[in-house]
N, C-alpha and C positions, 0 to 999 in steps of 0.2 A: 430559603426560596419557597415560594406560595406554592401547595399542593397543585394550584390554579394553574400551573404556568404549562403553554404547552411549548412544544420543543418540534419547528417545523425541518426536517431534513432535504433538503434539495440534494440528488444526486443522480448519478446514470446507475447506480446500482440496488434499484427501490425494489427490486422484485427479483434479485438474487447477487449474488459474491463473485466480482470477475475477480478484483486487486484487494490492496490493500485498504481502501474505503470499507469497499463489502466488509473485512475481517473486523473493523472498526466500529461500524456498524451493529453485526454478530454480538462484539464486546460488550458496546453499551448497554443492548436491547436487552442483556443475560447478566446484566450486573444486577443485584439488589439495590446496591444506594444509587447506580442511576434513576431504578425506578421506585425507587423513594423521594429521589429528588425531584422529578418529572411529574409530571399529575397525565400529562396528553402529549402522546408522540404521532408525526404523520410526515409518511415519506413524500415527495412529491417527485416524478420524475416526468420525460416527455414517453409516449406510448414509443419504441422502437419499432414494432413489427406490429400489422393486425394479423396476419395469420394466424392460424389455429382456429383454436375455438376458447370459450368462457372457463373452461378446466384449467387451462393453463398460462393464463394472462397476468395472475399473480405469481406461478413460480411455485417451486416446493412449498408447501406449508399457509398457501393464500387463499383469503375465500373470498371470491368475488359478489359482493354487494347491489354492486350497480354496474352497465354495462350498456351503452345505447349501441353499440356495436354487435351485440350478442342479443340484445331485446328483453336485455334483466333489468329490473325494476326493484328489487327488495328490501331499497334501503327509503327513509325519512325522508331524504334528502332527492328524492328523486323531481318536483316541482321543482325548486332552484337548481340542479342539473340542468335541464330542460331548457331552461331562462338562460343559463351561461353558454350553454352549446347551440343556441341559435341566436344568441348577439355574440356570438366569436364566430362562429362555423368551428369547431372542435368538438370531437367524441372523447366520453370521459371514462375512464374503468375507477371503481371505486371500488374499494372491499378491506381487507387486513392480512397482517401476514402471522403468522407463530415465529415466535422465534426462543430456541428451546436448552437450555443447557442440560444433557442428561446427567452430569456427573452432582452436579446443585442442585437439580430440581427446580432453576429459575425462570419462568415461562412470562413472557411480555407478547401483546397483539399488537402493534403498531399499526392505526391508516395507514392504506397505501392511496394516493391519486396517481393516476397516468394520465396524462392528455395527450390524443392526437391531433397536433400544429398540423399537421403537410397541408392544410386547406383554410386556415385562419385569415380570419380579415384583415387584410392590412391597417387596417384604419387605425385602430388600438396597439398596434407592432411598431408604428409610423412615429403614433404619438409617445413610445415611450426612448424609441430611439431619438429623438429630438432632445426630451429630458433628459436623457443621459447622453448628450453631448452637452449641451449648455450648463450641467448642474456637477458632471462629472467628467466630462474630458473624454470620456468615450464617441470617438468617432465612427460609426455601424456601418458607414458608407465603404471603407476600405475589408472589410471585412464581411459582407452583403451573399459574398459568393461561397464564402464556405460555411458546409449545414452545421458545422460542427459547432461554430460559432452561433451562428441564422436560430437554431432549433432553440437554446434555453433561451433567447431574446425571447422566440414567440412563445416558448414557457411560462414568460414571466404575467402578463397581463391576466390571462385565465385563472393562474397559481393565485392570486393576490383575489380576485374576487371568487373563487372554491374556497380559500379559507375564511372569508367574510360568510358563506352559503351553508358551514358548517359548523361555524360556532367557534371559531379561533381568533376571532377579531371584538370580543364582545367587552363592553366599557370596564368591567369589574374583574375582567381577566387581563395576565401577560403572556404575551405571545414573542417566540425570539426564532428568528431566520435563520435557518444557520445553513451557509452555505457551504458544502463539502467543494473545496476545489473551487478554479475559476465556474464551472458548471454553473452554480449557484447562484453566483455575482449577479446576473438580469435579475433574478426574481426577489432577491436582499435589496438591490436596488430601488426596484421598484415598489420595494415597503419601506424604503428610507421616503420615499416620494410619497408614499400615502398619508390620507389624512389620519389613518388610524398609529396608534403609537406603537405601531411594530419595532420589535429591539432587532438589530440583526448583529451576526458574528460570520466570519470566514473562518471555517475550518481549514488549516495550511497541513493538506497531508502533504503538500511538496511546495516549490516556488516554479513555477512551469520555466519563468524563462531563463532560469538559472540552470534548470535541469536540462534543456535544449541548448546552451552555453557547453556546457559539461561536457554532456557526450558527444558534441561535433566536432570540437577541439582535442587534437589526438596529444597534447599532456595531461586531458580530464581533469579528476581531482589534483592530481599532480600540480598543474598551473593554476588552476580555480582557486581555492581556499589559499594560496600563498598571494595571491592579486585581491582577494576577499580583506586579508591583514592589512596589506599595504594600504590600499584604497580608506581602507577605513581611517587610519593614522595620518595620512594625507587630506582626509576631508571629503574623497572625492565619490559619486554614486556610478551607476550601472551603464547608462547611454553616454556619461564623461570618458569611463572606461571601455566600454565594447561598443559603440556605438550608438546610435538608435533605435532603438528595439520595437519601433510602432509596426513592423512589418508584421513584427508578431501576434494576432490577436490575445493570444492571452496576458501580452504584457498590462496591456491597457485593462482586462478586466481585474488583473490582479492588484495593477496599479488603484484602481478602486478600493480596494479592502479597506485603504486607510480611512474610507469615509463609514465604516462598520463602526459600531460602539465596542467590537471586541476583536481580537484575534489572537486563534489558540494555533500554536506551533509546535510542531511536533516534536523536533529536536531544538540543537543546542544550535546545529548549522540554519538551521531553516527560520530563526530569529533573525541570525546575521545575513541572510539574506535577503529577508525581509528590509532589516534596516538599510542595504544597499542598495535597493530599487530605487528608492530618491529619499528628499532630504524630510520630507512629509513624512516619511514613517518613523524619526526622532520622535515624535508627538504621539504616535499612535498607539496605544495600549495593546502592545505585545506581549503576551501569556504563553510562557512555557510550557507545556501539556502533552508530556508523553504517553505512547502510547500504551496501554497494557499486553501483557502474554499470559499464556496457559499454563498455570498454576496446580500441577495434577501430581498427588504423592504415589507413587510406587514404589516395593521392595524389589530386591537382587533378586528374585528368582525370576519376578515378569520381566525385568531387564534380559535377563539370559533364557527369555522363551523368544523376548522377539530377535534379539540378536541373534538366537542362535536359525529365527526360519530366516532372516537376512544374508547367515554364511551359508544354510541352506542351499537360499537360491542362487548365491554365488556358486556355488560347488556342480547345481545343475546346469549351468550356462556357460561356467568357465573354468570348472574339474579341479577346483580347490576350496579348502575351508579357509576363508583367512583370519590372520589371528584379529582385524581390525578393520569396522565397516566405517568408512566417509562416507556424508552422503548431503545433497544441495539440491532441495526442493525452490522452483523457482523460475519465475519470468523469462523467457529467453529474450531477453532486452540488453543493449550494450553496458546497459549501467549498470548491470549485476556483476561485470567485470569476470568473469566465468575462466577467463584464457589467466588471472591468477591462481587459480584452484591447482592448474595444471604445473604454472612453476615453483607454488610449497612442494607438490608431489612428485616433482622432480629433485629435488633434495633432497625429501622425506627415503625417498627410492634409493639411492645411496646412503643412507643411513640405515635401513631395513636389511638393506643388503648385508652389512658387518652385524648387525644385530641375528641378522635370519629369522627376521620376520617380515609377513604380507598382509596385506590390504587389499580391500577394492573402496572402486570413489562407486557407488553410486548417485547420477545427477538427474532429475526429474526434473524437463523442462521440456516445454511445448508453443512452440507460436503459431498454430490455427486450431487449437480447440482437440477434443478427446474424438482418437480414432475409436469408430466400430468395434464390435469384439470380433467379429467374423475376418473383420481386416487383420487384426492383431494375430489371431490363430494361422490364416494362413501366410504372414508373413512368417511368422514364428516355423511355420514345417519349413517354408520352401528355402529360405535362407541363414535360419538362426539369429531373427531379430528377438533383442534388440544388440546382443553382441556384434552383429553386424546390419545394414543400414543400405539403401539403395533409394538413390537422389528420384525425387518425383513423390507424386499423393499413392495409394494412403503414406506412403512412409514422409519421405524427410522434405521440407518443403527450403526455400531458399537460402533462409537463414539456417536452420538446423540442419542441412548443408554443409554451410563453414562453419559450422561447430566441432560436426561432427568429422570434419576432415584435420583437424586440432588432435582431438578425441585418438582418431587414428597414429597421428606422429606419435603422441604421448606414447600408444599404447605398444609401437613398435623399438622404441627406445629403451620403455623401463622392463624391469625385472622381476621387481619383488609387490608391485602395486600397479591396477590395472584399473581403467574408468569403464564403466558402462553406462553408456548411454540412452538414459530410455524418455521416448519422445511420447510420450500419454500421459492422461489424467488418470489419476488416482494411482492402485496400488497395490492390486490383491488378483486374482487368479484370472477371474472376468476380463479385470482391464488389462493386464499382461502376461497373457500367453499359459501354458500349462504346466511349464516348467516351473511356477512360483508355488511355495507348500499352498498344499490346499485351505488351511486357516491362516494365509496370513490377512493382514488387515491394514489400509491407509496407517493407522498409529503404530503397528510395527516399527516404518520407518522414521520414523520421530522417537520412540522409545528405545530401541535398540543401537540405534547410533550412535559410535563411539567420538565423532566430530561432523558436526555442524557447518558450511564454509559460507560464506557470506563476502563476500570482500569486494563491497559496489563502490563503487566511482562517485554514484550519487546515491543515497540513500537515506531520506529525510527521517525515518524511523527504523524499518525493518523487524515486523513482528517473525519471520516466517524463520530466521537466521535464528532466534531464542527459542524456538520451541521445545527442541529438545533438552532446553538448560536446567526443567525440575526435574527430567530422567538421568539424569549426570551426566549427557552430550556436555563435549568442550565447544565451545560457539567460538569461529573465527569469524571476526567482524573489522571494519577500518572503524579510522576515529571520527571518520566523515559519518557515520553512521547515528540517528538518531538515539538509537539502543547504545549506545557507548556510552552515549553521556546518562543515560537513564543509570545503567552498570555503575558507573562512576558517583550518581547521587546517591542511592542507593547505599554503596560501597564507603561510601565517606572519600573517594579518589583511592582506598587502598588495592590493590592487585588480589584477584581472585582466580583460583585454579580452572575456574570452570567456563573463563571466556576470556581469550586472545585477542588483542585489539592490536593490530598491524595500522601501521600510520607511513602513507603510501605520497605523502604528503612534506615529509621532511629533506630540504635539501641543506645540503653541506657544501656549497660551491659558492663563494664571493663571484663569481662571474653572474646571478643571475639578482641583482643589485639591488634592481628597482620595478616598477610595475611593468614596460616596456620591454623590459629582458624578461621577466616570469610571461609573460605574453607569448615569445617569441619559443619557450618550453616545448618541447616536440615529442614526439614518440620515441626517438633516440635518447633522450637525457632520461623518458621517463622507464622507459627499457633500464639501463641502469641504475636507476634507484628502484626498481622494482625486483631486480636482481639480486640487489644487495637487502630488502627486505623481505623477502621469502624466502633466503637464508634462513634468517634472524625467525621467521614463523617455525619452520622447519625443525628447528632447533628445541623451540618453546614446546611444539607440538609433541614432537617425540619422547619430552622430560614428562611434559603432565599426564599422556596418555598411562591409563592407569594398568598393572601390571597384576595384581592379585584381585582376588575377589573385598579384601577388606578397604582398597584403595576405593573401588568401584563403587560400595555402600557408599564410602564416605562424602562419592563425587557427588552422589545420587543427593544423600543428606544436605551438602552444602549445596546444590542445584536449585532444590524442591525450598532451600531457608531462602534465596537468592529472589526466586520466582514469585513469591508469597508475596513477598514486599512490591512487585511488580505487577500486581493482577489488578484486573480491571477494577474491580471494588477500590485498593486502595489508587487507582489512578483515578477515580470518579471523585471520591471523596478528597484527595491531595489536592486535583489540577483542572479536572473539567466541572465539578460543582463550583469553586470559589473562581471561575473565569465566567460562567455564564449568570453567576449571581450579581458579579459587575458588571456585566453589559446589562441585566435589567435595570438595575440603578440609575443609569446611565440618562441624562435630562438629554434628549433626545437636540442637540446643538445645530442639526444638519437639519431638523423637520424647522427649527426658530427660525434659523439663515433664510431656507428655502418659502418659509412664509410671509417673510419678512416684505 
């Protein structure tokens, strides 16, 4: 790949880390052979908010360049600014961001663009939703009403001549689209449609309408991936199967990817879901491309410093040391399947019992964002959060709610293991309360954890569930999980101590035949295969977790051999360089057709 080539990122998360994109992003920007292979990297996203001021438009680590918003001017580029935001009506922030690995030393500045749409002329928005009806199927008309959709449409026209203004479009350079998510799709689009030879790729962190399929259907993965098998052996694609999916906007952008020169997918499920959107993506140049994890060597003494402020703060909050910390950082989204964590540790819990040993789960998960610390504090005197919980802001908002009313059964049931629930970001004294030692630190809880739980419904990769695996965390994961099949490549398919792969998905009943009967799959059938396989974790769990200090080395040993082979270096260099070096290649079929 040409030094020359630059690498345009379309996403919602250009100017900081909400999900799994962000972390992906993080990855590449701090790999070395990413940027050895990359010569020019540039975010592009739509401006979300003008508030504030120019300090913070970029986000931790951003320096703002240009800004007609803020009345900065300091960059090159600020005459063709000027020119673009008065034949669109849009305000532009321009600048770069840092993005820093301390433990490597690896430092990359990526462009960032944001444009503010809310006021863009239709004129250029009109004309490109017309093209992408007639050229790709895209109907903009049914979907006109919501922003979510509406915004990267009118992303796309500004994005496409901002990189022309900036020197990404020039004859003796390659330039590649890469659209993280449906997000993207308008502005890939819209350089499939240019005259200039834009490459573009679909980054597949997920399959939107398969993951909307998944969670609204109460057999989840359970009936999904066994109607996924059939269907595929039968011939048959996604709207044969579930219907017509045009309701959904994101089918239709997705549905587009297959006109991309490339798409990189994240797991092994997210291929095959790919292929069952329709019969078009037979043909489409689907690239396996998993994702990387954090690859960080530590000895048994740092292991049992954080572990040990981990029973710590168990002991401060809930008056025991235990002999073993669980712990599941993580989205509070349906798909994260959270309500299985509780039925391993209801088994595990009678098992500990004849053993006489205990546990705590600790679970980090948050659905509106990191409370105050002054909130945190006085919740913490007046009721003993986060041990206990009271419905309403700052505390528990609707969904962490029925979580935490879960949380409660669990905790009035078991015995010898107990969950605490804590509903904030991050991880250390600040953000939770005063009871937590006073050095601990976010990577405490990824280093010290003796299990990891992970066990989503839908789960196209799941970097967050492996963290812990070069600290000797045992990672429980399903097989639905991108990172499974990563383990498994990896592993050559052999079994490794240091991550459980529960498979949530297997049924043993001739009553459920054919596609029509696994359709018909409920939350009763999956209740009992769910029952009978968190047994079976339970079991696993309680054998591997490690008993001496000499076992715990060795988890650490074989975690950190495990993790190496997973780092983002060698996923750039295995999966993402030789996918995007084919889409450059790639005789551009769609610009011939479309000129034709």
């Amino acid at each position: 790949m040409s030094t020359k080539t630059t690498a345009v990122h379309v996403t919602h998360e250009a100017v900081g880390k909400i999900g799994g994109i962000g972390a992906v992003l993080d990855g590449l920007f701090t790999s070395q052979a990413y940027n050895n292979t990359i010569g020019r990297s540039i975010l592009i996203s739509p401006l979300f908010s003008t508030e504030g001021d120019v300090t913070n438009r970029l986000g931790p680590g951003g320096e703002v360049l240009y800004s007609s918003l803020d009345g900065l001017t300091r960059s090159n580029y600020y005459s063709s600014f000027r020119r673009i935001e008065e034949a669109f009506n849009v305000h532009i922030v321009y600048g770069r961001r840092t993005f820093h690995d301390s433990r490597s030393g690896v430092k990359s500045t990526p462009e960032v663009v944001l444009i503010d749409i809310t006021r863009i002329e239709p004129g250029p928005v009109n004309e490109l939703k017309a093209k992408m009806f007639q050229e790709f199927g895209i109907r903009s008309n049914l979907y006109e009403h919501l922003w979510e959709f509406e915004q990267y449409v009118r992303l796309a026209p500004p994005a496409i001549a901002i990189l022309k203004a900036i020197g990404a479009a020039e004859r003796d350079s390659s330039t590649v689209i890469v659209s993280h998510e449906f997000m993207g799709m308008p502005t890939a689009l819209a350089g499939i449609l240019d005259p200039f030879d834009f490459k573009t790729v679909f980054y597949a962190h997920e399959v939107a309408p398969m993951r909307h399929i998944v969670e609204s259907h109460s057999g989840h993965d359970t009936m999904f991936y066994n109607v996924i098998r059939q269907a595929h052996e039968a011939g048959l694609y996604l709207n044969e199967v579930f219907g017509d999916q045009s309701f959904n906007f994101k089918f239709g952008l997705v549905d587009a990817a297959r006109f991309c020169d490339g798409i990189l997918a994240v797991g092994d499920c997210v291929v095959d879901e790919l292929r069952f959107m329709a019969p078009e993506f037979d043909l489409a140049d689907i690239n396996l491309t998993y994702n990387g994890i954090p690859a960080f060597e530590i000895g048994l003494a740092e292991k049992h410093q954080s572990r040990d402020r981990l029973r710590d703060y168990c002991n401060n909050i809930l008056g025991y040391r235990p002999d073993y910390v669980f712990t599941h950082v993580t989205r509070l989204v349906p798909s994260k399947g959270l309500w299985r964590d509780m039925r391993v540790l209801e088994n595990l819990d009678r098992q500990f019992q004849t053993l006489g040993k205990t546990a705590v789960l600790f679970v980090l998960s948050t659905e509106i964002g990191k409370r105050r610390n002054r909130d945190i504090y006085n919740m913490e005197a007046a009721y003993n959060w986060p041990v206990a919980h009271r419905e309403g802001l700052p505390d528990l908002s609707g969904g962490e709610a029925a979580y935490y009313a879960g949380v409660q059964e669990f905790n009035a049931k078991s015995r010898n293991i107990k969950i605490v629930y804590i509903n904030q970001f991050g991880f250390d004294r600040e953000c939770c309360g005063m009871r937590v030692p006073y050095d601990m630190e976010f990577m405490d809880i990824r280093k010290g954890s003796d299990a990891e739980f992970g066990q989503s419904i839908y789960e196209p990769f799941g970097i967050a569930p492996l963290e812990p695996l070069s600290f000797g965390g045992i990672c429980v994961v399903t097989n639905v999980c991108g990172c499974a099949g990563f383990v498994r490549a990896v592993t050559g398919g052999k079994d490794v101590k240091n991550v459980i792969i529960a498979d949530y998905t297997r049924i043993d009943d001739d009553k459920f035949a054919d596609i029509e009967d696994l359709k018909q799959l409920d939350r009763s059938a999956r209740d009992r295969i769910e029952k009978k396989i968190s047994e079976k974790i339970a079991l696993e769990l309680a054998a591997r977790l490690p008993k001496t200090d000499d076992e715990t080395s060795s988890m650490i040993r074989q975690g950190f051999d495990l993790a190496r082979h997973m780092s983002w270096d060698a996923v750039v260099e295995k999966y993402v360089a030789p996918s995007l070096t084919k889409a450059l290649k790639k005789t551009n079929r769609n610009k011939m057709s479309l000129s034709a």
